[in-house]
C-alpha positions in Angstrom: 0.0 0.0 0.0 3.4 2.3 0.0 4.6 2.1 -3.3 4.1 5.5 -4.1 5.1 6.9 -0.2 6.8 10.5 -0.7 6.0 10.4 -4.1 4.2 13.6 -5.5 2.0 13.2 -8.8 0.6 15.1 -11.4 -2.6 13.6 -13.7 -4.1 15.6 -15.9 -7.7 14.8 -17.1 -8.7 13.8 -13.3 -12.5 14.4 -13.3 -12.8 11.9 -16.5 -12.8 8.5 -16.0 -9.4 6.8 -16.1 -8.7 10.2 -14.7 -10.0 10.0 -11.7 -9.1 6.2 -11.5 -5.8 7.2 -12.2 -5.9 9.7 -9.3 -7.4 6.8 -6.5 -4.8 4.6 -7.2 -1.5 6.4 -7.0 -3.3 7.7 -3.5 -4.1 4.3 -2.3 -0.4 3.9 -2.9 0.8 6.6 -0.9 1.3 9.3 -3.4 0.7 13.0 -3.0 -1.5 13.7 -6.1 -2.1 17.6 -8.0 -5.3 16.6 -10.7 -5.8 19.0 -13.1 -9.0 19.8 -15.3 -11.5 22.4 -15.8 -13.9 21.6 -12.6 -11.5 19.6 -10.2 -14.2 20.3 -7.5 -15.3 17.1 -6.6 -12.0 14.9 -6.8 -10.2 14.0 -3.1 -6.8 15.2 -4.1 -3.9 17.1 -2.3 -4.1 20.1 -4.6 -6.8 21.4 -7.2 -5.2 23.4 -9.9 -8.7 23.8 -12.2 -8.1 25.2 -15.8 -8.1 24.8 -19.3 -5.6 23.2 -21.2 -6.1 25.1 -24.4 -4.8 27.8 -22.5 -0.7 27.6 -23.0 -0.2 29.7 -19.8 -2.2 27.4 -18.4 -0.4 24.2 -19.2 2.9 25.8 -19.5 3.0 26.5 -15.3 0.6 23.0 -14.7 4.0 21.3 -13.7 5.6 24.0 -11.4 2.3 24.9 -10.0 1.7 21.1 -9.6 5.6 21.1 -7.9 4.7 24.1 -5.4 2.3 22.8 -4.6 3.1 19.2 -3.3 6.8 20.4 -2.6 8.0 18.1 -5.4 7.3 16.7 -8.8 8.3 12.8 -9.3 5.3 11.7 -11.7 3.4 13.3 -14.6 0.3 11.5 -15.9 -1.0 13.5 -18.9 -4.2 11.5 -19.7 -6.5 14.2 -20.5 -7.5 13.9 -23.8 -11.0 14.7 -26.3 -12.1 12.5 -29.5 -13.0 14.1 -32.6 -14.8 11.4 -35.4 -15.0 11.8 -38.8 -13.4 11.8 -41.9 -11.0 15.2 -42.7 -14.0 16.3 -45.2 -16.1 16.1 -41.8 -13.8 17.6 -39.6 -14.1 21.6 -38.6 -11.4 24.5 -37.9 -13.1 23.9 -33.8 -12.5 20.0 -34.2 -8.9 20.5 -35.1 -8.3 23.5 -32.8 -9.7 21.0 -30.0 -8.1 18.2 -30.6 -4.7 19.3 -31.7 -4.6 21.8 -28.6 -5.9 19.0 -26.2 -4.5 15.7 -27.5 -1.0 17.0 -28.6 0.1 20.8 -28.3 -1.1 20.5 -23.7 1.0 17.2 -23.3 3.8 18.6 -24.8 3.5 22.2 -23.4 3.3 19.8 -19.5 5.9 17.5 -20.5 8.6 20.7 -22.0 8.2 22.6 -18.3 8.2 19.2 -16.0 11.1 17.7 -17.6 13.9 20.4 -16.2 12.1 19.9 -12.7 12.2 16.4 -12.7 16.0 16.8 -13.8 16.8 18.8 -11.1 15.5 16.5 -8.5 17.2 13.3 -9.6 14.7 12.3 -12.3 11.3 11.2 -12.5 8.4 9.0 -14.6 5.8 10.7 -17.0 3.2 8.2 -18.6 1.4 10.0 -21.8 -2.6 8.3 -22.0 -2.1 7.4 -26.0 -4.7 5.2 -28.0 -4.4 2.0 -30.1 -5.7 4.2 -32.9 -2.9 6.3 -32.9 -0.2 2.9 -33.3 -2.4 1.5 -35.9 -5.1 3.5 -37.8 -9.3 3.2 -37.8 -12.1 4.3 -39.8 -13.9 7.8 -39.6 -11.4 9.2 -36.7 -8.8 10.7 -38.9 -7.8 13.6 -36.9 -7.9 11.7 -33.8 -5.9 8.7 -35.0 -3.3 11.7 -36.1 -3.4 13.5 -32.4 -2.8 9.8 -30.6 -0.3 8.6 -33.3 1.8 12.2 -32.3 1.5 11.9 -29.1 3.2 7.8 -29.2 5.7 9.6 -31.5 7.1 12.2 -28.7 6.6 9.8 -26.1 8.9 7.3 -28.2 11.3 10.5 -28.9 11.0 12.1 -25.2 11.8 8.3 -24.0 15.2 8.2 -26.2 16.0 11.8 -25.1 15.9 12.8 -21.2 16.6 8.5 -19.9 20.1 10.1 -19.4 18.8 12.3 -17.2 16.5 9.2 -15.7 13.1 10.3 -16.8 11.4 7.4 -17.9 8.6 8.6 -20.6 6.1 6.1 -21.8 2.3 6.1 -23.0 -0.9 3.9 -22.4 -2.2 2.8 -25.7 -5.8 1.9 -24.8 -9.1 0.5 -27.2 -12.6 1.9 -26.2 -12.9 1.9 -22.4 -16.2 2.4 -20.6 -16.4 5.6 -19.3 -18.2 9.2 -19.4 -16.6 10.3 -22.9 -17.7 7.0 -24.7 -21.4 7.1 -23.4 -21.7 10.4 -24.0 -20.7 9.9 -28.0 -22.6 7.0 -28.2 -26.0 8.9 -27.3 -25.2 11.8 -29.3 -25.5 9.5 -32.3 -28.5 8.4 -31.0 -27.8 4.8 -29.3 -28.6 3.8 -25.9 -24.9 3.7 -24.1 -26.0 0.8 -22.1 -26.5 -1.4 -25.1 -23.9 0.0 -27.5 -20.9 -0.6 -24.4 -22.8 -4.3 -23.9 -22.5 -5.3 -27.9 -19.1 -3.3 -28.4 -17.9 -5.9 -25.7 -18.8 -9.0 -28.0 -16.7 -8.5 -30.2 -13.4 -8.1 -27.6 -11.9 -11.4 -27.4 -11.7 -10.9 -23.5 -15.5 -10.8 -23.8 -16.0 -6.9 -22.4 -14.3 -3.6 -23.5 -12.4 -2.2 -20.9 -13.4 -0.3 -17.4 -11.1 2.8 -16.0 -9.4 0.8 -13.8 -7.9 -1.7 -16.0 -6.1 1.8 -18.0 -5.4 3.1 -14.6 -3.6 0.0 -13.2 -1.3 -0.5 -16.3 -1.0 3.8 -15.9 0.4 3.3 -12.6 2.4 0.3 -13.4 4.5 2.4 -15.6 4.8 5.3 -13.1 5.9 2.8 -10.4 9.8 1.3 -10.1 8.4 -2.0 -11.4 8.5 0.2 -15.0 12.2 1.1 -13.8 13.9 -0.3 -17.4 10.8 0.3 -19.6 11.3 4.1 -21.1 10.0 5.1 -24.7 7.3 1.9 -24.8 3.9 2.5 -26.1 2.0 -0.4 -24.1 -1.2 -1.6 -25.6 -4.2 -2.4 -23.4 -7.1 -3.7 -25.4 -8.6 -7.0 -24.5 -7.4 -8.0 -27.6 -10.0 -6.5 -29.8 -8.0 -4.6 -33.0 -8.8 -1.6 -34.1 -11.9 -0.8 -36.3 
């Protein structure tokens, strides 16, 4: 229950659902945990930094707000992400803006200021929340298979980069997990979430499509010293369902 005792965390994307799942288990672990989002409100956490991430002021201090406020910086989780669907033809200026700004130019902004902290504290562990749709491509998500397949890029590049300065940089490459953000598209194209998640998880050889916890575990995994000689890896967690 102490793997994480003295260790302070940052997660971005805490009030969504591997978010927040994210956030209870680096806590029951002993961590000191800053969650960042627009409403952070109603997560227990040690400190709340609400904002938006399309903001670059915003992202660009997360990490040494995130380190003044704990008194240190040893973990950087930046799960928050947004899906846009659609073909390019389909997509708007707002959908790219969105995406690009939440998916690729906020991780990068987090990563670029906690890097130089972690460095100067004798390293550290950031784990970037990917997609299997940005390793391997899928239908009508074109702009979101791009944002996912740039963010496993850095996190490859980041991973080559700063493991001399023992920063370990890695991503979660999740398939459709059960949570808010899915149910939420899946009634705005008018089917009932309930059934869509319960068919979806037919087709995923392990017989279900995945819940929070099962990113957040694999999440924390990498964060933890049992990740200690796995930097630049994109780790898939899908069940075994490919993508499409």
């Amino acid at each position: 229950m102490d793997k994480f005792r003295g260790k302070a965390a940052l997660v971005t994307g805490a009030a969504g659902g591997i978010g927040a799942a994210i956030v209870r288990q680096l806590r029951s672990e002993g961590a000191i945990v800053a969650v960042a989002d627009r409403d952070v409100s109603g997560i227990e956490a040690d400190a709340h930094l609400a904002g938006n991430l399309l903001d670059p002021a915003y992202a660009d201090g997360l990490a040494q707000a995130a380190f003044e406020a704990l008194g240190a910086l040893h973990i950087v989780i930046n799960n928050a992400g947004v899906i846009t669907r659609g073909a390019v033809t389909n997509t708007t200026d707002a959908d790219w803006a969105l995406s690009l700004g939440v998916n690729v130019e906020a991780p990068f902004r987090v990563c670029r200021s906690a890097i130089p902290i972690m460095a100067s504290s004798g390293g550290g562990a950031i784990v970037n929340v990917a997609s299997c749709w940005g390793v391997r491509p899928g239908p009508n998500h074109a702009v979101y298979c791009m944002t996912k397949a740039a963010i496993a890029s850095l996190t490859q590049c980041m991973g080559m980069d700063h493991a001399h300065q023992n920063i370990r940089v890695n991503a979660v490459c999740p398939n459709e997990v059960n949570t808010p953000m899915l149910r939420t598209g899946f009634a705005k194209r008018g089917f009932d979430p309930d059934t869509a998640v319960a068919e979806l998880g037919k087709i995923v050889p392990l017989g279900r499509i995945a819940e929070p916890e099962d990113i957040a575990e694999v999440v924390v995994f990498l964060a933890s010293d049992a990740a200690s000689y796995m930097c630049g890896s994109l780790v898939e967690v899908n069940g075994g369902k490919a993508v499409g």
